[in-house]
N, C-alpha and C positions, 0 to 999 in steps of 0.2 A: 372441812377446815374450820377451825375453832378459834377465835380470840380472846381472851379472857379481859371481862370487865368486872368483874366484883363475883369475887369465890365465897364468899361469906364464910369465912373460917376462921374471924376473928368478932369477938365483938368491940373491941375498941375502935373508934371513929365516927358513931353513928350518932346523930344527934335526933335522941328519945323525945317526945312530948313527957308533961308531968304523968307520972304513973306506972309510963311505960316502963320494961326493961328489956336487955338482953344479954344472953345467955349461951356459951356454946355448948353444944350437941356434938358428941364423939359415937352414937349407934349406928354404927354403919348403913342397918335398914334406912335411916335418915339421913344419907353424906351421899352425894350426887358424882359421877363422874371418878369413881375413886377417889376423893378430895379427904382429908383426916380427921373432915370437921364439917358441920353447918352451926345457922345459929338459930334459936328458939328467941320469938320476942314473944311476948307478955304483952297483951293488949286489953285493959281496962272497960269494963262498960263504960259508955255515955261518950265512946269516943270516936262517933261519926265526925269526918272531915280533918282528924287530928293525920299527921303524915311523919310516919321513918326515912332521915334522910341520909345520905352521906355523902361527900362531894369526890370526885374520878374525872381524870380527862382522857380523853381515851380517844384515836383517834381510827372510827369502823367502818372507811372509807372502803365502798368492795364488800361489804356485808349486809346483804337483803333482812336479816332476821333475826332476832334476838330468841334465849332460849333461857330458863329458869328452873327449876325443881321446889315444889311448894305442898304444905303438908297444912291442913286448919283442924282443929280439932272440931269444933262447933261450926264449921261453917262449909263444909262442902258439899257441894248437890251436883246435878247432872244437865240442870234444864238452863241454858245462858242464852236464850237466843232475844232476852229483851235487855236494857242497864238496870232494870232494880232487881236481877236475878245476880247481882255481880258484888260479894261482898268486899272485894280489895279491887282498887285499880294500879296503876304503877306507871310511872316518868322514866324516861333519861336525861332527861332536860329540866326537870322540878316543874314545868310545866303546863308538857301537854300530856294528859295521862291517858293510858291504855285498860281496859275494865282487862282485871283477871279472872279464866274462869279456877276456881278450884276444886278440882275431881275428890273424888273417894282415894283415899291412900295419899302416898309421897307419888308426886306423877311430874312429868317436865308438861312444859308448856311455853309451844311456841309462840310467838306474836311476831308482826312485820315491828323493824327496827325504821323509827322513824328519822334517825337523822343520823349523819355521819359523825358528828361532832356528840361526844357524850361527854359529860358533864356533871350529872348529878343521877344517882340511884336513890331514888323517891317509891316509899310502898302509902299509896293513902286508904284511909278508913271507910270504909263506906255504910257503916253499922255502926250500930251503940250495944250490939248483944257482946263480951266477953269472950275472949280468944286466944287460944296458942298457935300461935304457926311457928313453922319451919320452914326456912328457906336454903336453897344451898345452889351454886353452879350457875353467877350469871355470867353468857357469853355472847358473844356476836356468832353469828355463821353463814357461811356456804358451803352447801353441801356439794361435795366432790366424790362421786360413786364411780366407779369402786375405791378408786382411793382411803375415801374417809373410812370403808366398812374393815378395810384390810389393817390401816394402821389402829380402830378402835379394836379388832381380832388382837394383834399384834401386843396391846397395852394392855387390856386383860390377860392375854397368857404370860407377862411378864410381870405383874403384880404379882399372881399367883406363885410362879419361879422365885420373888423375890420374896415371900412369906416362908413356901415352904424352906430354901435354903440361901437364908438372906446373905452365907457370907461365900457361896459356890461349894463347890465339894471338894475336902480338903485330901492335898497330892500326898503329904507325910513328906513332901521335900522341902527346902528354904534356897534361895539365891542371892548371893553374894555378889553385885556389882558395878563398876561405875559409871558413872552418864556419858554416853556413847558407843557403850561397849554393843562389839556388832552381835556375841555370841554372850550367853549364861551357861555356867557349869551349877546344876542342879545338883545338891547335897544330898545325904538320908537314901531313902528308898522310894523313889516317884511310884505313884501308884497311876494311872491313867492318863498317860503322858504317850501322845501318837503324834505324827500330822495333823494339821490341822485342828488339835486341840489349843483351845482359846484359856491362855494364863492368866489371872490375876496375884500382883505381887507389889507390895509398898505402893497402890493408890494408882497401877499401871494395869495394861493389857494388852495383850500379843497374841498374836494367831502365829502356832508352831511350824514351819517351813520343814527344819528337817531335827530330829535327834537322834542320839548316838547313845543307846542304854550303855553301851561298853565306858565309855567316858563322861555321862550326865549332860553333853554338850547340847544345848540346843540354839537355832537359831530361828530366824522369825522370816514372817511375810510382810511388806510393806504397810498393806492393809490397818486398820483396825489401829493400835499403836505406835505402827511404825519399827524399821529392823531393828532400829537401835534402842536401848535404855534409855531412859528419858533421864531416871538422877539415880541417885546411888543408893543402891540397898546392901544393908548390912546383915545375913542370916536374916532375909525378911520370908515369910509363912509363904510359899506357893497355893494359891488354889485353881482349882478349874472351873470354867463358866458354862453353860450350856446356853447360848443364846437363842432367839426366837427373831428369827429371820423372811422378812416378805421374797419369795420367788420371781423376779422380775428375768424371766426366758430370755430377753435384748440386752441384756448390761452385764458387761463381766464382773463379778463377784465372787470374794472367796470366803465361801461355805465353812463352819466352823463345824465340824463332827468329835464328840458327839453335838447334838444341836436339834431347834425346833426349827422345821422352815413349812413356808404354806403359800398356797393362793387359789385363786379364785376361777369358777369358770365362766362364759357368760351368764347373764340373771335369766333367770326364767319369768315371764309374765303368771302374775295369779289373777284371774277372772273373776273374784269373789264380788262383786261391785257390779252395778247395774251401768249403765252406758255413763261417759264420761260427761262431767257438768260443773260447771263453775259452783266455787262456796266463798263464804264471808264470812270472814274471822276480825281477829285486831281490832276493835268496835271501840273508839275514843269517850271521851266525852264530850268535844264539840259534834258529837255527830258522825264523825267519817271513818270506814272502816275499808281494809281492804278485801280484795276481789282477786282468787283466785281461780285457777283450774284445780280440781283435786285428786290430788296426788297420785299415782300411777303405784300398783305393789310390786313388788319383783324379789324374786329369792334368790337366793345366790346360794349354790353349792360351795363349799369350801376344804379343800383335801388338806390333811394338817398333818405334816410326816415326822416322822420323829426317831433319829439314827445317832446306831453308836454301835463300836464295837466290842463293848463290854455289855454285859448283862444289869451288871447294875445299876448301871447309867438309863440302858436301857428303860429300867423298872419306873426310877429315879424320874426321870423325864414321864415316861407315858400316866405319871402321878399327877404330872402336875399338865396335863393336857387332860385327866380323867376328871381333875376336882373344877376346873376351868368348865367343863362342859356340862358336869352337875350342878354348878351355879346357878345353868339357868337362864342369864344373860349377860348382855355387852353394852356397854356404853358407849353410842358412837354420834359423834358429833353433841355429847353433854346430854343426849336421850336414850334411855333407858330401851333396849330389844329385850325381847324375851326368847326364846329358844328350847327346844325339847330334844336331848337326849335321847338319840334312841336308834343311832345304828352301832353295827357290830364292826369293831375296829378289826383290821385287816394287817397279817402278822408275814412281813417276804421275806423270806432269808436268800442273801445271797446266792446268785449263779455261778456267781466266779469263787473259786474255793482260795485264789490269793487276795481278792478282795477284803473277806470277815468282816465286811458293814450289814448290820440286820438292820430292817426299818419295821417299826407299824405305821400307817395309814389311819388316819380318823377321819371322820366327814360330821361335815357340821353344814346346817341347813337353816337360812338365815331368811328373813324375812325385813324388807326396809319399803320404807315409801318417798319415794322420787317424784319430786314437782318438776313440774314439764311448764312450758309456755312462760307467757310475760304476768305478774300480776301487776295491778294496779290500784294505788288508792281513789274509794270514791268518797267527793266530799258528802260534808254534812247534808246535804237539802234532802238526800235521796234516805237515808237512813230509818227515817219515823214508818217507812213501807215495805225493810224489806224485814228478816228474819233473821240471826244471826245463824251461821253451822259452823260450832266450833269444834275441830276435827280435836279426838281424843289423842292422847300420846302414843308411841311407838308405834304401831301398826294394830291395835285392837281396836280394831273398826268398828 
């Protein structure tokens, strides 16, 4: 579960020291979380101690941890375990700051979120060497598994849906009607018009209950829309939706065919890691950093099914569950997963010959890292002894 404190997709509001500036950023390679944007600031030699601020009140009451996505051109290394290994630090409060480490590439990075009450998003300087960064995606978080991995699934296969066919796939009918109306007489020649096909029409949506090709009549499911017309469309353009839908086995639900639906089974433990042992990250500048357990891996099998009783729907859909999985990876919880392509999708056709629902089956094989136990902050006194281990992003251990 995510809260959003500062998406950095705008540069206006930030108040620059002299020199500096900023800038926004439209390359995706550099835009966090599917976001449409970050921002690139410009940071001047001799400008140790100078700070990018912005003022937010935000209230992240219930959120252990904050998360960020950050790119330096000059200034990223691997070694942070002392503060003068730490080119930027950063506030939520404009005043207690947190040392950031900054990896190799655009990379998230976690830190403990030190206070519920936020306020101010402060990046400070900590060098006089000359610098680009990129910043994109600050949010609060708690991580809720499987929840979070299924709806961050769920968000990337819908982006993708909404590139390849941002306006749905057009019926060749139009409907004619007014707000209330229980039933639509569809015009023209519907082309993909079943049960349970999901309409959009004039800024609406409806899951098809039952139609009638003889008379164009269709009538809806409660679901989704709702039976009735919301306002009145005049010869407005029909299309059809193909949604991506989480499988939840306990709750009734009506399934939209054609359609994406998916879930999860339980996670598998990975053993890649030697016995479990506390780390320390989030290393302040008075001193204190926190203390956790580190993190537990676990993969989660994922079956991603994908039906319709046309073929080209068919096609149409296992496109955009094919270009979703050569991506690569998933944003979940504002952190970047990685993922590898590589089994062979699975093609069922119907048993039942009155049926005519075909499915493929995909699997997807994910990989997250789940904190376990209590952490804790330790104050300053203890810090000048121990070593910082600041855990890399997503699961590349």
């Amino acid at each position: 579960m995510k809260l959003p404190i500062e998406l950095f997709v705008s540069a206006a509001g930030w108040t620059l020291p002299p020199g500096f500036t900023a800038s926004v950023n439209q390359v995706p390679d550099f835009v966090a979380d599917g976001l449409g944007a970050s921002i690139v600031f410009y940071i001047p030699p001799g400008s140790s101690g100078k700070v990018i601020s912005k003022s937010v009140a935000i209230d992240a009451t219930g959120y252990p941890e904050a998360v960020l996505s950050l790119w330096s051109r000059n200034l990223s290394g691997s070694d942070f375990g002392t503060p003068d290994k730490y080119p930027y630090a950063f506030s939520l409060s404009g005043t207690a700051f947190t040392y950031l480490p900054v990896w190799p590439g655009f990379q998230d990075i976690s830190f403990a979120l030190p206070a519920a009450a936020v306020t101010q998003v402060a990046i400070k300087v900590l060098t006089d060497q000359e610098d680009w960064i990129i910043v994109s995606g600050l949010y609060a978080i708690l991580d809720e598994y499987p929840l979070d991995v299924l709806t961050g699934i769920q968000s990337g296969l819908q982006a993708q849906a909404a590139r390849l066919y941002p306006a749905g796939i057009d019926t060749g009918a139009t409907v004619t009607a007014q707000a209330g109306d229980a039933s639509v007489k569809l015009s023209g020649v519907p082309s993909f018009v079943d049960r349970y096909a999901l309409l959009s029409f004039g800024g609406e949506t409806h899951l098809v209950d039952e139609y009638d090709e003889a008379t164009g009549i269709a009538t809806f499911f409660s679901s989704w829309g709702g039976k009735a017309v919301l306002g009145a469309q005049a010869a407005v353009p029909v299309a059809l939706q193909f949604p991506v839908q989480i499988v939840e086995p306990t709750a009734e639900i009506d399934y939209a065919i054609p359609g994406i639906a998916f879930g999860a089974m339980a996670p598998e433990p990975i053993l890649r890691r030697g016995n479990v042992s506390k780390v320390y990250d989030s290393l302040r500048e008075d001193g204190s950093f926190r203390e956790v357990m580190d993190p537990a891996i676990l993969r989660y099998t994922i079956l991603i099914d994908v039906e319709a009783r046309h073929a080209e729907l068919m096609a149409r859909m296992n496109r955009v569950v094919r270009e979703f999985l050569l991506s690569g990876g998933v944003w979940i919880n504002a952190r970047r997963h990685n993922f590898v392509f590589e089994e062979i999708p699975i093609e069922i056709e119907p048993e039942d010959p009155t049926q005519m629902i075909a499915k493929t089956q995909w699997t997807l094989k994910l990989e997250v890292r789940e904190s376990f136990g209590a952490s804790q902050v330790v104050p300053g006194a203890g810090a000048g002894s121990i070593t910082m281990h600041q855990a890399k992003p997503g699961v590349q251990i």
